[in-house]
Structures are given as C-alpha cells and as structure tokens.
C-alpha positions as CSV (number, residue, x, y, z in Angstrom):
1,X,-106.9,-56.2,-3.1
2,X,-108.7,-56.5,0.3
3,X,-108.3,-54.6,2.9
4,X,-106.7,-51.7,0.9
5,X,-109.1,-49.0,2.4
6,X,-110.4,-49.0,-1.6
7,X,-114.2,-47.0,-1.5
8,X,-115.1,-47.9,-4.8
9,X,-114.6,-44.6,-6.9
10,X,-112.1,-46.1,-9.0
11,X,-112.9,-49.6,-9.6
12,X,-114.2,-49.3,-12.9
13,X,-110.7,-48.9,-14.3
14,X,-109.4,-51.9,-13.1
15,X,-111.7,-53.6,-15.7
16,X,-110.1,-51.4,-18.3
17,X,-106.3,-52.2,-17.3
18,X,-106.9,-56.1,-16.5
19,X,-109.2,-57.1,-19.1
20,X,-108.6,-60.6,-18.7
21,X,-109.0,-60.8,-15.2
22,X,-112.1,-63.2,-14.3
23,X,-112.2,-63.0,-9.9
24,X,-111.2,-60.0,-8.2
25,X,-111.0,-59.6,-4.2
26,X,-112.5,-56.7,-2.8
27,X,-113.7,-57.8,0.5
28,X,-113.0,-55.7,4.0
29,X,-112.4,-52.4,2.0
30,X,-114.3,-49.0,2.3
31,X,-116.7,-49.6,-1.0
32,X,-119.5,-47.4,0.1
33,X,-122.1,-47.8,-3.6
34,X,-122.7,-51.2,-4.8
35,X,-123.0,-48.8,-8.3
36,X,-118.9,-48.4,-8.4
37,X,-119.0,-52.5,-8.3
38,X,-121.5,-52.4,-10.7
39,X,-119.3,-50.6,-12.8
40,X,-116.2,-52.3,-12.4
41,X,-118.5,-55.1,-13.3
42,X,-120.0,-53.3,-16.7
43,X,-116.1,-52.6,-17.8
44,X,-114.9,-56.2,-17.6
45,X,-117.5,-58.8,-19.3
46,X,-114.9,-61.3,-17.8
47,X,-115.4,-61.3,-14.3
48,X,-117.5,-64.2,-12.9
49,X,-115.8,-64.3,-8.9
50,X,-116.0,-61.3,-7.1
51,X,-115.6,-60.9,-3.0
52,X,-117.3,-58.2,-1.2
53,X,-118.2,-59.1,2.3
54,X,-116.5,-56.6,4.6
55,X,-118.1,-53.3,2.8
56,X,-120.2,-50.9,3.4
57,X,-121.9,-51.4,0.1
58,X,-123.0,-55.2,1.8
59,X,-126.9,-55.1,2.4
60,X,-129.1,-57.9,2.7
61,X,-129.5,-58.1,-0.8
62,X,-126.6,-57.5,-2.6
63,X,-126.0,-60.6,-4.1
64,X,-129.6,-61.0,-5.8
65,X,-128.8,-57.6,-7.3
66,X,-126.0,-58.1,-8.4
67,X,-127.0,-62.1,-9.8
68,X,-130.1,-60.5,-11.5
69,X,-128.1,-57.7,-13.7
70,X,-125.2,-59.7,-14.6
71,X,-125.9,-63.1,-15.8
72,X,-122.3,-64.3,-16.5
73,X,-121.4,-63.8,-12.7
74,X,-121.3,-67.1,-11.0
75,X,-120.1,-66.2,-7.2
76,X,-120.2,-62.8,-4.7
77,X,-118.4,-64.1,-1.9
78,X,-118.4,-68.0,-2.5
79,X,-121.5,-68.3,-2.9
80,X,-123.3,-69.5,-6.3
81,X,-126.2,-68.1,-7.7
C-alpha cells in the first residue's frame, strides 16, 4: 500500500477487514498522526511488520513508541526491537 497518498484517517479498518493480516506496507504515504497507526495497530492484535518510513507521522522516535505500547510488534521498517 505505499505510496497511495493514504494520510492515516482510515487505517484502522484495514485491521477490521484483514484480520489475519500480520505485515502491512505503509511507507512514502501522507500519514500525518502516528495515533491513526496506533489504531490500525489496536484493531489487529496480528500485526508484528509494519513500514512507515516516508511519512509525515516519522519522528525521531517513532519506533520506541510504537515498540513500548505494543509488545507483540517485532519490526517498523526492518528494524527489530
């Protein structure tokens, strides 16, 4: 789903419609709040890959946030916890 011009307010029903999906692609898109991931995140327990780089929502520590609040998640842009 990258580069898709996505900014975030719908993600969280992509965990609803694809709950088996465990890795999603979301890198180069317009995601503006690191909260819509969060939620997308919150809607699908299943989800341990996610890419981001590329969005607005990309600070210097988005990774350690999102690592500390969801334990199951194992990579944000290839790279381990």
């Amino acid at each position: 789903m990258r580069k898709n011009k996505l900014d975030g307010t719908d993600l969280k029903i992509l965990g609803e419609l694809c709950p088996k999906m465990y890795k999603i692609k979301l890198g180069e898109n317009c995601v503006a709040s690191l909260d819509s991931v969060k939620d997308l995140l919150r809607s699908s327990d299943k989800i341990t890959k996610i890419e981001l780089y590329g969005n607005p929502c990309c600070d210097a520590q988005y990774r350690e946030k999102l690592f500390g609040e969801f334990p199951k998640l194992e990579c944000v842009d290839r790279e381990g916890k």
